[in-house]
Steps between C-alpha positions, in 0.01 A plus 500: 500500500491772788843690606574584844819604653697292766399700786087506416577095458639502865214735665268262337678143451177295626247706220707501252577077561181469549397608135776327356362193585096569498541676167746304395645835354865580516642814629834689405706660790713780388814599727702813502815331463495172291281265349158493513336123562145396483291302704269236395351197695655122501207380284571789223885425544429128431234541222788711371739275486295239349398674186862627433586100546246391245633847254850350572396140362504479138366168568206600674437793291504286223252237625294860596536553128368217374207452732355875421559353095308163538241672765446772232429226224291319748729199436609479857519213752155473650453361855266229606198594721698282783835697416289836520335407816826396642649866396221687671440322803129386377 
């Protein structure tokens, strides 16, 4: 992650946006006086929010569990060539 200061951030807001969101890489602001904060596009933000969801979710992490157990064994559910098709579009 780069580091800029607040006041290279505000010469440069549109750039530095700009590569947030192409790159999808975040970028740290450091201030004088307080907190730093970082920048990072919606789609990051929200991506980031889901996996900390499905972390959160003993439930899901479980079923997560299980799947990687039974895909590992080869003893996992196996779709139908209509279900497959369905999934990718074909």
């Amino acid at each position: 992650m780069d580091t800029i200061s607040v006041n290279q951030f505000r010469d440069k807001l549109k750039t530095f946006v700009e590569k947030v969101v192409t790159n999808h890489t975040p970028i740290k602001v450091t201030r004088r006086a307080g907190e730093d904060f970082v920048v990072i596009s919606a789609d990051d933000w929200e991506r980031e929010q889901e996996t900390l969801y499905v972390l959160q979710n003993s439930s899901l992490m479980k079923q997560i569990s299980e799947s990687v157990v039974t895909h590992s064994k080869g003893t996992g559910y196996t779709p139908t060539s209509e279900e497959l098709n369905e999934i990718t579009g074909i």
